[in-house]
C-alpha positions as CSV (number, residue, x, y, z in Angstrom):
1,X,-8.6,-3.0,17.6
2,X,-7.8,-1.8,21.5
3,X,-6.6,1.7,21.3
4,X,-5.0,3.5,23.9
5,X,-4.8,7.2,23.3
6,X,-1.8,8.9,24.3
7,X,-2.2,12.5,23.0
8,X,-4.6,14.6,21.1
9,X,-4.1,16.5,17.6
10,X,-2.0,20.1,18.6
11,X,-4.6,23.4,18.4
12,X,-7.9,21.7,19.3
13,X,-8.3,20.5,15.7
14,X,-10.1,17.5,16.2
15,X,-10.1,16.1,12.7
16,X,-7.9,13.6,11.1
17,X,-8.0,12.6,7.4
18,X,-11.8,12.7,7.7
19,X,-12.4,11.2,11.5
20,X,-13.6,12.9,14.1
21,X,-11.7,12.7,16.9
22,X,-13.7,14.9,19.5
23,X,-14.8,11.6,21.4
24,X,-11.5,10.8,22.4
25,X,-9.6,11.7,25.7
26,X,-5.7,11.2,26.3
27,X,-5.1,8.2,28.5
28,X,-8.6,6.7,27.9
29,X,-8.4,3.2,25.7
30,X,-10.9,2.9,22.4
31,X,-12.1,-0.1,20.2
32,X,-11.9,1.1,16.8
33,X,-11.8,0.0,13.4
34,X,-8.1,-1.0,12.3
35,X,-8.0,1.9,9.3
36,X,-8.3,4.4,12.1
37,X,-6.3,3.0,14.5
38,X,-3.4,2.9,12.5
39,X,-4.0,6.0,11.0
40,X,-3.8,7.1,15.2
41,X,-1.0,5.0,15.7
42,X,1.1,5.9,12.8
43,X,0.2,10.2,13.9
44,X,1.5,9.2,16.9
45,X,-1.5,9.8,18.7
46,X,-2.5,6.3,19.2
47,X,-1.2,3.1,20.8
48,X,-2.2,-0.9,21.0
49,X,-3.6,-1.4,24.2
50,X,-3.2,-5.3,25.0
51,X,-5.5,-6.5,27.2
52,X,-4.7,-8.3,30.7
53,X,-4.9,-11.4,29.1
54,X,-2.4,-10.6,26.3
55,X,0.1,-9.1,28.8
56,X,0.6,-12.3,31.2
57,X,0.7,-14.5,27.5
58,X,3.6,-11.9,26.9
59,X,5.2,-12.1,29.7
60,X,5.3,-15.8,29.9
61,X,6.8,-15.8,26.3
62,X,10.0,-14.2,27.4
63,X,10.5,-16.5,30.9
64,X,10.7,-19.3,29.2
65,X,13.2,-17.3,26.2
């Protein structure tokens, strides 16, 4: 799963429920497995990132709504 990361743990702790997170830099989008990424998403550090593709599919869907 495409994760877009949109903030970072608070006090430099860089460990979540067992993953280490130093890797990661705010605004920078991951491909990660789909425990951590909701685990990052559900923290609120995390968001889907939809790819190009996805976004014109998207926006196509709610012209023709």
């Amino acid at each position: 799963m495409r994760i877009r990361m949109i903030k970072l743990p608070p006090n430099g702790n860089r460990d979540l429920e067992g993953f280490d997170l130093s890797r990661f830099e705010v605004g920078h989008v991951y491909e990660i497995g789909p425990r951590l990424a909701e685990l990052l998403i559900v923290c609120g550090y995390g968001e889907p990132e939809m790819r190009q593709r996805d976004r014109a599919a998207d926006r196509s869907k709610h012209r023709s709504s």
